[in-house]
N, C-alpha and C positions, 0 to 999 in steps of 0.2 A: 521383447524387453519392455516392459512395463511400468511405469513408479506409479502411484498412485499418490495424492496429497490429499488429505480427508477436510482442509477447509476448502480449497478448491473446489474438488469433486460438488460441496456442498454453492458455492456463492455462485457457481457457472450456472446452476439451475434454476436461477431465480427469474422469473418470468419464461422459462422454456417449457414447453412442453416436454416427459421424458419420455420414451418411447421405449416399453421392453420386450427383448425378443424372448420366444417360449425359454420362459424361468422354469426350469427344474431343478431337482437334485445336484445333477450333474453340470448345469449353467450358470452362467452371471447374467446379471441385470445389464444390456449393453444398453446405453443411452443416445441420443442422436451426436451429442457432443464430442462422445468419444468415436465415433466413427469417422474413418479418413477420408480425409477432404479434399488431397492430391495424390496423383497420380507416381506409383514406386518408381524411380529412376535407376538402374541399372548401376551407372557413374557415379552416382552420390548417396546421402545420406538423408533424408528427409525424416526430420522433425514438424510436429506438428504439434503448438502451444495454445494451450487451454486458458485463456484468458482470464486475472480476476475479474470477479464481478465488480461492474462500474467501468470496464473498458470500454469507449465509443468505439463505434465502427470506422471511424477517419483516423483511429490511434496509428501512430508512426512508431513501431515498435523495433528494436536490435536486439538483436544477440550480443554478448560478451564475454570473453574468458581469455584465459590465457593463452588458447589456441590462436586469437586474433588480434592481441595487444590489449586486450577491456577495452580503456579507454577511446583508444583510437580508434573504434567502431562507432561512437556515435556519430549519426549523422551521414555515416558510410553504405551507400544505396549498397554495394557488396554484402553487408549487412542487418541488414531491412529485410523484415518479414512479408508476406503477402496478407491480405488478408483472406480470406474465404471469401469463394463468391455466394454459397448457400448457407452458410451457416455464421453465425453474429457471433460466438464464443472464439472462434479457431483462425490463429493464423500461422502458416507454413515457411519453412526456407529451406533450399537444399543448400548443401555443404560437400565441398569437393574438401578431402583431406589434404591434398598435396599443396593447397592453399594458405594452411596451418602452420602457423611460424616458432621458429626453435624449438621444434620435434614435439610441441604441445600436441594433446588432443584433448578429448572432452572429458576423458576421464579427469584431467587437471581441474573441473570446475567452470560452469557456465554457468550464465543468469540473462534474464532480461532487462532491458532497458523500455520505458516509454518517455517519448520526447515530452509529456506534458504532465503527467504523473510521478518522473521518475522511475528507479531503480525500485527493481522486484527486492522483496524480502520477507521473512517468513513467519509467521502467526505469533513466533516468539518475538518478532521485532529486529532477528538480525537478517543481514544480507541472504539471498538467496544463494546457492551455492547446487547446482542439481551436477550429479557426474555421472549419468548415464554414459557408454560410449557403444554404439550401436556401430553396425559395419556398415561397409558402402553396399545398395541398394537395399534396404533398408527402411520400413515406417516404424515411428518410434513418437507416440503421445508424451507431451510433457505436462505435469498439471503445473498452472502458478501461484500463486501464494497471495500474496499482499504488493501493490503499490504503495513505495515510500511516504505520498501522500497520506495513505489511511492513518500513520502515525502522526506523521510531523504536518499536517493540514499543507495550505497552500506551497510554503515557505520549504519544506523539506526540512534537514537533518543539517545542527551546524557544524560548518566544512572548516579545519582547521588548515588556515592557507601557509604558503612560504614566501615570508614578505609581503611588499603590497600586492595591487591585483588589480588589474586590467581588465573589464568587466564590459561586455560587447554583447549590445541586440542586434544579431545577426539579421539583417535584412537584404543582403547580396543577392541571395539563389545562386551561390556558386554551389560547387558539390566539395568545394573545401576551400577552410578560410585559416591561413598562415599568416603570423605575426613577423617580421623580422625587423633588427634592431639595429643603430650604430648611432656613434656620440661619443661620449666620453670613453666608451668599450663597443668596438665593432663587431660584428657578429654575434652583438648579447646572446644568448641563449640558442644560438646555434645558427649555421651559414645558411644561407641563402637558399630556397625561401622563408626560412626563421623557425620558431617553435610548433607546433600544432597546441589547438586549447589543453587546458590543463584539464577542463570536467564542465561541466553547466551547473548552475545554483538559481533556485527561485526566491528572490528577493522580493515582498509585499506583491506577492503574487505574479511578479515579471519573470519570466526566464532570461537568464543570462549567459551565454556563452565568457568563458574567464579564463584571463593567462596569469597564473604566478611569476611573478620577474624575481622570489630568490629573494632570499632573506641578507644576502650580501652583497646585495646589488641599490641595495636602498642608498638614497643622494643620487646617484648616476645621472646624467643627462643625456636623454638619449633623444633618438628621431624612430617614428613609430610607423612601419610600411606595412599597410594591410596587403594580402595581396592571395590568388585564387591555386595557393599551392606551387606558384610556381609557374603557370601554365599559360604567361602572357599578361594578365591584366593585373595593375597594380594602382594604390591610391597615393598621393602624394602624401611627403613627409610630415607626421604630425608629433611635434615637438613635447617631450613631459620626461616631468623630474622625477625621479622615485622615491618620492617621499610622501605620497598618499594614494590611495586608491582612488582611482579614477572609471566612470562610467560613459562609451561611448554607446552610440548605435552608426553602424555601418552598413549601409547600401552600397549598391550597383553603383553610384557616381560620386562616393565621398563620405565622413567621416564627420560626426557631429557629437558635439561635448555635450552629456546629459548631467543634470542636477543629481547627487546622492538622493537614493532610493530613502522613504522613509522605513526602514529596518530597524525592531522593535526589539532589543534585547530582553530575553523572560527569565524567571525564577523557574526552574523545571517545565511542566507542562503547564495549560491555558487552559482556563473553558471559557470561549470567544462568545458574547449575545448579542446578538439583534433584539432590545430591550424595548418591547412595543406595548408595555404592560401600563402606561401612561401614570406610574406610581411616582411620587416626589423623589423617593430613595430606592434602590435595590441592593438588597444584601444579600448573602448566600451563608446556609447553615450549610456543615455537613456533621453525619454520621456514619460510623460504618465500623471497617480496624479499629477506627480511632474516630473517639467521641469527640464533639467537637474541634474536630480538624479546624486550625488558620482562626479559631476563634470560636469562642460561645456564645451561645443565643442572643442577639438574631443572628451573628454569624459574622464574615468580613466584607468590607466593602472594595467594591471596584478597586483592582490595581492601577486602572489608566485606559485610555483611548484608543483602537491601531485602525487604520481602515485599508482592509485588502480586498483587491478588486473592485474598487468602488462602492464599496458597503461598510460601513462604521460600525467597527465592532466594542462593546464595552467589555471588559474583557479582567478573570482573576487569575495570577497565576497560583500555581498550589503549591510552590515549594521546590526545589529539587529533592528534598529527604524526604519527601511526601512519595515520589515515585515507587509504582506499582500497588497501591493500598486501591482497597475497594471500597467506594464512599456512597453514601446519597446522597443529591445536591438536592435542598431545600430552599428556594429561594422566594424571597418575603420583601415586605414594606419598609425593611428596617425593622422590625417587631411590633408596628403598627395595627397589627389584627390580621393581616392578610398574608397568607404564603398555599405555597403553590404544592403540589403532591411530590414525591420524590423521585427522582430520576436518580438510577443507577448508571455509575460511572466507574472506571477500572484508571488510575492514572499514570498510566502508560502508555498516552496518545495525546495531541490536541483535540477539543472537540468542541464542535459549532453549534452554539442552538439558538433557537426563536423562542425568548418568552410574551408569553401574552399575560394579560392577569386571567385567563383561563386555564396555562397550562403552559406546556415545554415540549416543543418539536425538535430534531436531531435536523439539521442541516448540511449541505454539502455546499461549501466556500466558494469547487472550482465553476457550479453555473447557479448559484442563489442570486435572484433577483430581487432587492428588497423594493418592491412595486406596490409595498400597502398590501398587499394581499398574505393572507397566513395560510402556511401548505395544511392539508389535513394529515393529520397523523397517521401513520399504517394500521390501517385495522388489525383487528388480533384473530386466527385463524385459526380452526382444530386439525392439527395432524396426530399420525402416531411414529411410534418407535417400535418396528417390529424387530425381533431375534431371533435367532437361531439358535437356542441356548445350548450349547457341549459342554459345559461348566462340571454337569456332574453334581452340583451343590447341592443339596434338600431345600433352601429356598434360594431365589434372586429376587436380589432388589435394588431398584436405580436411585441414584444419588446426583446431582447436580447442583456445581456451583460455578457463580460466573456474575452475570446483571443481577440474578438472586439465587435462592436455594429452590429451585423452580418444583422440584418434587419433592420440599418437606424436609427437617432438620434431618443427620444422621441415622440411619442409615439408608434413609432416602423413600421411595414411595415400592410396593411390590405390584407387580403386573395388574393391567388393567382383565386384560384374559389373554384367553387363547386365539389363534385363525389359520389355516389353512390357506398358504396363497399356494399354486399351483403343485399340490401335494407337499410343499414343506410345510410343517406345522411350526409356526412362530408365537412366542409370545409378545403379549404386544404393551405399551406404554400409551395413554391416548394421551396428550395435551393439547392446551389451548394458549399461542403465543403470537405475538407481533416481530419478529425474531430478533429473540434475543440472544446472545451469545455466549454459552456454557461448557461447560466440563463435566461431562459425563462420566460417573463411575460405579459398574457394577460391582456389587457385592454378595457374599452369601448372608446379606440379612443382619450382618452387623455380628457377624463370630469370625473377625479376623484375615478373610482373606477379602482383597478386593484388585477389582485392573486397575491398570496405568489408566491417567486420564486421558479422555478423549473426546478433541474439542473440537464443537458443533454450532452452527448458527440455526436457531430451533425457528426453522418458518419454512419444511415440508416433511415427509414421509423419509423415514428412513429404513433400509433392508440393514443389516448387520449378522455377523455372526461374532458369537463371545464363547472365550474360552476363561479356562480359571488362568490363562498367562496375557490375554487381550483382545482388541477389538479389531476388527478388521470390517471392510464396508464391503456388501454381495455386489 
C-alpha cells in the first residue's frame, strides 16, 4: 500500500542523489528514498516517513491522530519517530494496534508533528490528514507535505485560545510536564496530577509549551503545581490570577516569571527584509492579479519593525483580502531612480528575504544569520520534463503557472523533442530554472481539453506519464 505525494516525492530529492533500478516498460523509477530503512516486524505496523524538504537530521518528529489522542502525543517518546541511520530523508516508528485508544485506527486520520517546525500540512496550506491503514507486519512509505513553518514563517498559524493562557519553556527533561490547580476552585481543570498541555505555539520565534485555563475561569485565583505527570516530583505553589496571560519557563528546580514575548499582530501575510540596501527609503511596488497592489508607484512603505530570532526584520504586510493573489515585489528608493528586478511571490505564506541594492535573496528565519555577509542566490540549472505521453491528442503542449508562466502565455510551450530512456520513448520539456514553484498543465495545444494541475518545484528531471484524465509520477 502505497500513497504517493507529488510535492514530496519532489522536495525529498533535493540534494540526493536518485538512484534508479532497470526502468523499463514494465518498472518504476525506485529511488534511494523510497527504499526501506527498517526492518518488517511480525507484531506491528511499520511506517516509514518521507521527510519535507528542509528537515534536519536531529528533527524530533510524532505521529498524531485519533488513534493516539493528537495532541497528547507531543513530546511522547511512545510517539517519536527514529531516524534513519543511512538515509537523511526517512524516519520510522512501529505501531502496535492494541495501543490505539477508543477503537481508532489509522484509517481515522494521521499526520506529523515536528517539535521545531510544527505540524505537517499540505501544499494547499491545510492540515495533513494521510489515512492509509496498513496491517500488522507490514512496510508502508508515507510521503510528507509541508511543515507548518513553510506557511506561517517562524511564528506558526494564529491559535485561537480559550480564555487566558499559561505559556511554558519547558526546560525540566521530564518525559511529561502536568499542570494542577487549587485556589478559589480546587482541582481546576482536573484532579491530581492536573491538565496535560493544551498544544505548543511559537511566539517571536520561541516555542512554547501552553495550558488554556477556560474562558470561565478568568478572575479565579489559583496556586499553580508544575509537576512530572504525577510520578514523584513536584514544584512549589506558584500563585496567579486569571486575568492575563502569563509566560513562565520551568526547570528541573523551579519555576520563573518571563516578560511577554514581543508578538507582532499582522494584516494577512508579511514579507519580512533584512534591508541591507544602504538606501534612505525602502518602498515596495507590486504587480501582478492586481496592478498596484497596497499602493501605486513607488509603492508602500514599511508597515513597522518585528525582530525574530535575533534578526531585525522590516517588514510589509499585504492585507488580509490581498490573500492568495500572485504579485511581483518591486522594491525601490521610494521612486528615487533605483529599484530592484522583480521577485515573484504567491500570498499565501510569510516570506523572508535579504535585499541588497543589487538584488533580493529568499531566506530561511529558522537558522539566517545576519553576520554582514549576503547568501549567494541559487543558481539556475537545466533540467527536463520527460513523458510518457497516452493522451492520444494530435498535439501536446505544456503550460505552467505558478512564480511565472514559465513555458509561455496559453497554451503553454510544445515539446522540446523526443528520447528514448531505457526503451520508453518520452517526450521531453527542457528548461532552465532556480526552482521555482509551478502548476503544470498539459493540454492538446489549446483545443479544449487539458489535466488537472500538477504541482512541481522546477529544480530537477522529472519521468511522468499523462493521460487525457491526468498525471501521475513513474
Amino acid at each position: 500500500m502505497k500513497t504517493r505525494n507529488i510535492y514530496s516525492l519532489i522536495v525529498v530529492l533535493l540534494g540526493a542523489l536518485s538512484v534508479m533500478t532497470s526502468c523499463s516498460k514494465d518498472e518504476d523509477i525506485i529511488f534511494d528514498h523510497e527504499r526501506q530503512q527498517f526492518e518488517t516486524r511480525a507484531d506491528r505496523i511499520l511506517l516509514e516517513f518521507i521527510a519535507p524538504y528542509g528537515t534536519a537530521a536531529d528533527e524530533e518528529i510524532y505521529i498524531m491522530g485519533a488513534f493516539n489522542g493528537d495532541s497528547a502525543s507531543m513530546g511522547n517518546e511512545q510517539w517519536k519517530l527514529m531516524k534513519a541511520p543511512n538515509n537523511d530523508f526517512k524516519w520510522g516508528i512501529y505501531l502496535d494496534p492494541s495501543s490505539f485508544v477508543n477503537g481508532k485506527t489509522l484509517a481515522d486520520g494521521f499526520r506529523f508533528y515536528s517539535a521545531t517546525q510544527g505540524m505537517e500540512y499540505t501544499v494547499k496550506g491545510e492540515m495533513a490528514n494521510h489515512t492509509d491503514n496498513p496491517g500488522v507486519g507490514t512496510f508502508t512509505n508515507v510521503w510528507g507535505e509541508r511543515w507548518e513553518s513553510y506557511y506561517w514563517g517562524a511564528d506558526g498559524p494564529v491559535i485561537e485560545h480559550d480564555g487566558y493562557v499559561v505559556y511554558v519553556i519547558d526546560e525540566t527533561g521530564w518525559d511529561e510536564l502536568t499542570l494542577y490547580m487549587w485556589g478559589d476552585v480546587n482541582n481546576l481543570n482536573g484532579d491530581w496530577p492536573g491538565m496535560k498541555p493544551t498544544g505548543k505555539q511559537t511566539i517571536g520565534g520561541i516555542q512554547y509549551t501552553y495550558f488554556d485555563m477556560g474562558e470561565e475561569n478568568t478572575n479565579l485565583n489559583e496556586n499553580l503545581i508544575f509537576n512530572n505527570g504525577g510520578n514523584g516530583i513536584q514544584h512549589p505553589d506558584f500563585a496567579y490570577t486569571i486575568d492575563h496571560d502569563i509566560y513562565l519557563r520551568v526547570t528541573a528546580s523551579g519555576v520563573e516569571e518571563l516578560e511577554e514575548p514581543d508578538a507582532v499582530p499582522h494584516d494577512g501575510y508579511a514579507v519580512f527584509v533584512v534591508d541591507k540596501t544602504g538606501w534612505d527609503e525602502l518602498a515596495l511596488y507590486m504587480w501582478g492579479d492586481v496592478n498596484d497592489l497596497n499602493g501605486g508607484w513607488p509603492g508602500m512603505l514599511p508597515t513597522g519593525e518585528q525582530t525574530i530570532k535575533g534578526v531585525t526584520y522590516t517588514y510589509f504586510d499585504m492585507g488580509e483580502a490581498n490573500t492568495g493573489l500572485n504579485e511581483n515585489l518591486i522594491f525601490n528608493n521610494n521612486g528615487n531612480g533605483t529599484q530592484l528586478a522583480d521577485f515573484a511571490y504567491t500570498i499565501d505564506h510569510d516570506v523572508y528575504l535579504e535585499v541588497t541594492s543589487s538584488g533580493v535573496t529568499e531566506i530561511d528565519p529558522n537558522n539566517y544569520s545576519d553576520d554582514g555577509d549576503t547568501p549567494e542566490p541559487i543558481p539556475a540549472e537545466t533540467h527536463y520534463i520527460y513523458v510518457d505521453n497516452q493522451t492520444g491528442w494530435d498535439a501536446i503542449a505544456l503550460y505552467a503557472w505558478g512564480d511565472k508562466e514559465f513555458f509561455g502565455d496559453w497554451p503553454g510551450a510544445l515539446p522540446t523533442g523526443n528520447k528514448t530512456v531505457d526503451g520508453v520513448n518520452y517526450t521531453y520539456w527542457e528548461f532552465t530554472s532556480a526552482g521555482e514553484t509551478e502548476h503544470l498543465i498539459f493540454n492538446n495545444n489549446g483545443f479544449g481539453i487539458q489535466t488537472p494541475d500538477f504541482d512541481v518545484v522546477l529544480d530537477r528531471d522529472y519521468y511522468l506519464t499523462v493521460t487525457a484524465e491526468g498525471v501521475t509520477p513513474k
